[in-house]
N, C-alpha and C positions, 0 to 999 in steps of 0.2 A: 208617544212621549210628549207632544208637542199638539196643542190646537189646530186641528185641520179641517175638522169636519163641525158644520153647525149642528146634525144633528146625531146629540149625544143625550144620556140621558144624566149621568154625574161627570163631569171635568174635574181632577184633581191639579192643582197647579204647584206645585213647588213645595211640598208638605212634607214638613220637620216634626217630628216628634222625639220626647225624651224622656227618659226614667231616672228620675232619682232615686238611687239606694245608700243603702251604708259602703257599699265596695265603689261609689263613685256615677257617673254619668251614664247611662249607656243611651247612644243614638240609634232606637231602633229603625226607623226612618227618618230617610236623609236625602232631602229634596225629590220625593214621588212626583212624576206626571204622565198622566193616565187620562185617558177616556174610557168611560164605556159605554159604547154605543149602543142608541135605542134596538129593541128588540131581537137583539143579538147576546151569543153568550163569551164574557172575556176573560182568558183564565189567567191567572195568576201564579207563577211557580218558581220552585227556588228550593233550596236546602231551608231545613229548620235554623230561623234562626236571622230569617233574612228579612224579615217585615212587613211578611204577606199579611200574617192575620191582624196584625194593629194597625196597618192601612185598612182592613176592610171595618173596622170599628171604630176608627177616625172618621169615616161616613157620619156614624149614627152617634157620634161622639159620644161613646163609650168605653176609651181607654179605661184602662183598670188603675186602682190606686197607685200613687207614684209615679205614674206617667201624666204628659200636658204636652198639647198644641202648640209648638213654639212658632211658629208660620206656616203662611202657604192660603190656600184656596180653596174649597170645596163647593163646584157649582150645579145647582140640583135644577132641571127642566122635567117637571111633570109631564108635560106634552110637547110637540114639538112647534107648537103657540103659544108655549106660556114664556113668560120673561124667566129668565135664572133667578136663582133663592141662591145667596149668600149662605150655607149651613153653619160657617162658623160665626155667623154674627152672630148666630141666634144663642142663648143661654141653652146649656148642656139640659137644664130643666127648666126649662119655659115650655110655656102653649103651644109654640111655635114646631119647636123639635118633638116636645107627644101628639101633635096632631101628625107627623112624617113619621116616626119611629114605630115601627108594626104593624105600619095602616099603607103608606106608600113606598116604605123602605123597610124588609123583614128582612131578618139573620136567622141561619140554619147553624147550629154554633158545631164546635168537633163532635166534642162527647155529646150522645143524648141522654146517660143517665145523671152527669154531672149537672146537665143543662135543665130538666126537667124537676120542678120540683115534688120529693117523695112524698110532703107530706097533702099534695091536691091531687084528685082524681086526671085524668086524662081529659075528659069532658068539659071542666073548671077549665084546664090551661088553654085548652084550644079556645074556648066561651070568651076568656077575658078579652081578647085583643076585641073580639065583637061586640062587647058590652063597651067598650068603653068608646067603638070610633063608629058604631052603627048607629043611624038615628032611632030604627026602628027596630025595638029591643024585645018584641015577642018574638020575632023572629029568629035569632038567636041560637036555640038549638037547633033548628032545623037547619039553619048555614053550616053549625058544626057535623051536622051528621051527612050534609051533604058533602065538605070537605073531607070528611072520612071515608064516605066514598071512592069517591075521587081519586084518593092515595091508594085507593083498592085494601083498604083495613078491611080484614073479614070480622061479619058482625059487630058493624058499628054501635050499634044500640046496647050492644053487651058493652065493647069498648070507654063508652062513655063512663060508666061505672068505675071501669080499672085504674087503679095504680098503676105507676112506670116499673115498679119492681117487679111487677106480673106479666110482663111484656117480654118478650125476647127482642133482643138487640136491633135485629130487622124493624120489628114491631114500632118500638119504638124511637126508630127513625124516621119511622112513615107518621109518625105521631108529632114529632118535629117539624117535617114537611108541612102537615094539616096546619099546624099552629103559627107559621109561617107566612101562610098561602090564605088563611082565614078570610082576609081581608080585602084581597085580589092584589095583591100589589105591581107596582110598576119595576121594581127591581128589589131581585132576589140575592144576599147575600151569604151563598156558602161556602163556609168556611171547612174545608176537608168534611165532607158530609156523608163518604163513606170507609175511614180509615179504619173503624174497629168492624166492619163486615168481613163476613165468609164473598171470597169470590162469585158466586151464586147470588148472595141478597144483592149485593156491590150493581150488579147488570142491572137487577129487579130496576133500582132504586135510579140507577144513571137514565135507564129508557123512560121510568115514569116524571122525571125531573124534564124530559127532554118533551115528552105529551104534554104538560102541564104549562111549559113554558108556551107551547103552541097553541097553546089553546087559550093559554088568558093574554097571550104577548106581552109576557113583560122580559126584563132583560136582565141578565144572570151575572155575578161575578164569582165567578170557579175559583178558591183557593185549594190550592190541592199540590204534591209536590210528585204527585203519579202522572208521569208524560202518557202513558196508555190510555187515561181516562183524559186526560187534555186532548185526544188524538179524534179522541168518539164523541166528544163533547162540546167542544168548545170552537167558535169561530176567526178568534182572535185569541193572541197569546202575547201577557207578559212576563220578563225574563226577571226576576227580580234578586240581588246579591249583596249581602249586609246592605240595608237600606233603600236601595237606586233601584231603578230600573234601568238592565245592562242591556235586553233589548225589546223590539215589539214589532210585530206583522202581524199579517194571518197566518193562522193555523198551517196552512198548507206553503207557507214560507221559513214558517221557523222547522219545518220538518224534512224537508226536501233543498231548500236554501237556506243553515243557518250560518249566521255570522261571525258574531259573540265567540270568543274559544269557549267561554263557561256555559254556553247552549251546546255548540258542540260536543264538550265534555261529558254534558248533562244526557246528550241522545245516545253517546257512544255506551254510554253505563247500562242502558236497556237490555235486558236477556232477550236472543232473538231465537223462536223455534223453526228449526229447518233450516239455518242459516250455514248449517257446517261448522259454524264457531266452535274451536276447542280450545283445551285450555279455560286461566281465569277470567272472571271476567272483567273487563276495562272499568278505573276508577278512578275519579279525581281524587288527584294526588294533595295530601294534608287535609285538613280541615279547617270549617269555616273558623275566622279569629275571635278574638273573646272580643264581648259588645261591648267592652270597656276602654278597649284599645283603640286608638286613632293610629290607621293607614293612611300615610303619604303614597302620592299618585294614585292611581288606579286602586279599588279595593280589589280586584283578584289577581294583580301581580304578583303575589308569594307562590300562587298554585298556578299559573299562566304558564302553557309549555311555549307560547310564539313570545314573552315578556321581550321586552324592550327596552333593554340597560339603558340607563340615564336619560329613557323617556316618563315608562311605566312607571319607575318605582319616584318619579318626581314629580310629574303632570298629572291633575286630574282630565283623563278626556271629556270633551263636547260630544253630546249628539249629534248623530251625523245620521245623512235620508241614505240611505244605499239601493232605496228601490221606490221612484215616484211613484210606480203604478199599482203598488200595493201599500204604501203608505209602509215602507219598512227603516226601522229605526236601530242605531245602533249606539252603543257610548264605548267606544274603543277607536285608539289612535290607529288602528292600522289601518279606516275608512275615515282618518280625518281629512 
């Protein structure tokens, strides 16, 4: 949550975003701070609804209409030599952000068929990011058939040809991946990358995401609201709930030591096989609150079983370290 480490490869610092509608304001994020660190993968999770995927598009300052940057920080290190880049100084469309956007910083979006467009070939969409950030443009297709490769697309040469509607769903997510990865980038931003998969493609897709990243080193940001796939995945984990981040560790803290009642919550909800467990199975209780509502104190004190009359429902908590040696962080008064 807090600057600890110099070597990160985006620092997010205290980043507010907001959407204006007709029904009023909604704060989908509300003071993010975040690292992700170089060549590591850092997941991001939370119920729908809580501002995982507009922080990962505040990155590439790609909010969608009606939303805007109200503060905060976005600090981008190419290497672990180079000075920090300012991302939001830079104009949303300047030189500055198309020479980063697809080229050192690529998004893998939810949908692939939403995401891709129907009416260019497969060949075209992966082509474009190369054409436009490669010096040397005969080369070109052959980078896209090797990324095709790559992704293990069978019969790339055919593929190139195809539309996304001739694709099955696996297909073309490993088509997204390509077009993602086109470029080699230094961090990878997906955004639930296998929610509309069969169980079976889901493995394919998480093991080849995990060779890929190994192989070019760059560094991942997992949104995903699947604690299974945070489990196999990812090496760092944040906790995220309407807006905040409620907590953050490693992987192997938030799973074995979590803090947070709403991590808690979040693990005990897991189906466990062979556990004996009968009966329903455990839920957090209500649901997430409408983004239009402003919560006094704490935002999960309505659904909090440890709450904390006349602290919770009135104080916003501080960050707190509950663990130096794994750099673990918490925003809840009962570790104030």
């Amino acid at each position: 949550m807090e600057e600890t480490s110099a070597d990160y490869i985006v620092s997010i610092q205290d980043l507010r975003v907001r959407f204006r509608t007709l029904l009023g304001i909604s704060q989908a994020v509300d003071g993010v701070s975040l690292q992700i660190p170089r060549g590591k993968v850092l997941g991001v999770v939370g119920e729908s609804g809580c501002g995982k995927s507009v922080t990962g598009l505040s990155i590439l300052q790609i909010v969608p209409h009606r939303g805007e940057i109200e503060s905060g920080r976005i600090l981008f290190k190419e290497s672990a030599e180079a000075a920090s880049a300012e991302l939001l100084a830079y104009d949303r469309y300047g030189p500055e952000m198309r020479a980063i956007r697809g080229n050192l910083i690529s998004m893998i979006f939810q949908e692939p068929m939403t995401s891709l467009n129907p009416c260019y070939t497969i060949g075209d969409q992966v082509m474009e990011a190369v054409r436009l950030h490669s010096q040397d443009k005969t080369e070109t297709k052959a980078r896209a058939l090797d990324i095709l490769r790559k992704v293990e697309m069978p019969n790339p040469e055919r593929i190139l040809g195809t539309y996304p509607h001739q694709l099955s769903g696996g297909m073309r997510q490993r088509a997204m991946i390509a077009m993602a990865l086109s470029c080699r980038p230094v961090l990878l931003i997906a955004d639930e990358p296998t929610t509309a998969l069969d169980v079976t493609t889901e493995a394919q897709i998480l093991e080849l995401m995990r060779q890929l990243q190994a192989e070019i080193g760059m560094s991942i940001l997992f949104i995903t609201h699947n604690m299974g796939v945070v489990a196999q995945m990812c090496d760092e984990v944040a906790v995220m709930y309407l807006g905040k981040v409620v907590e953050q560790a490693s992987v192997d803290e938030i799973f074995y030591n979590p803090r947070h009642p709403y991590t808690i919550s979040l693990l005990r909800s897991i189906p466990r096989v062979g556990g004996g467990q009968r009966g329903q199975l455990e839920s957090i209780k209500g649901t997430v609150p409408d983004p239009y509502t402003r919560i006094s104190g704490c935002p999960f004190h309505p659904r909090c079983p440890v709450c904390i009359e006349g602290v919770c429902d009135t104080v916003m908590p501080e960050v707190s370290q509950v663990s130096a040696a794994d750099s673990h962080f918490v925003r809840c008064h009962l570790y104030a």
